[in-house]
N, C-alpha and C positions, 0 to 999 in steps of 0.2 A: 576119893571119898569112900568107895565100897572099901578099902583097907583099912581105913579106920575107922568107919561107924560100921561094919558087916553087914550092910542094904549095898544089896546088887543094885549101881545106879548104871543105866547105857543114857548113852545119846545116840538120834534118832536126826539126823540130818535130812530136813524138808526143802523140799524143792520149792522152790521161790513163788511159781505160777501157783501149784497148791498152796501154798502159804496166802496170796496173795487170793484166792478164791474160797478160801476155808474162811477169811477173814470178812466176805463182803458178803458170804452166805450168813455169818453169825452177827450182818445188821451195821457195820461198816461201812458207813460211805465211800465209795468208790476211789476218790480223791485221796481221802485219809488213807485209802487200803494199801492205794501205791505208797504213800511217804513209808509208811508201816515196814514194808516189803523192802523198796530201799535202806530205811536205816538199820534194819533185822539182817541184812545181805551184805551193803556194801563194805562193813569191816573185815569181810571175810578173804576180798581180793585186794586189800592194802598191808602194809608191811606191817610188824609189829611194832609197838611205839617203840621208842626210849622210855627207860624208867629213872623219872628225874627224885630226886631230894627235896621236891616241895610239901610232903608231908613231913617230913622230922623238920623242914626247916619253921614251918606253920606251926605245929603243936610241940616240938621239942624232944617228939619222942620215935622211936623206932617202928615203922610199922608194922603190923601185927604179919608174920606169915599163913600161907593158905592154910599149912597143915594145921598151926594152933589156932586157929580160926576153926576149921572143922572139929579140932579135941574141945576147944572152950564151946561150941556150939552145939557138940554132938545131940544132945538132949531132943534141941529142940530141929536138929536134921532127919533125925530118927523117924521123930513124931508127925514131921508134917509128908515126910514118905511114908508112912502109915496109912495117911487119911487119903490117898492112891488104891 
């Protein structure tokens, strides 16, 4: 994304317990906080899917790639990294 829209983007990998305490200080029921935590976590220690053919076979058409996804989007990638 910083290659093509020129917004230095990082990621910032949080630690699950923080995650899971930043989320029940900001009013988070406790219960909810865990599901949060697990579902925010748990894709991260699973394998990556397969990537099947049910979108072209549903719409008929080719899915859009990431990169033209961020050139057709850039506008509005720009902008909402701005309001940061």
């Amino acid at each position: 994304m910083t290659e093509l829209t020129g917004v230095n983007f990082t990621f910032k990998a949080v630690n699950p317990v923080s995650f899971y305490f930043s989320k029940v200080r900001s009013g988070v029921p406790r219960g909810f906080a865990v599901v949060m935590t697990i579902l925010h976590f748990l894709p991260r220690f699973q394998n990556e899917p397969e990537i099947s053919a049910n979108f072209k076979m549903l719409t008929g058409k080719e899915p859009t790639t990431l990169k033209a996804f961020i050139l057709r989007e850039r506008e509005k990638i720009m902008n909402a990294q701005n309001a940061y």
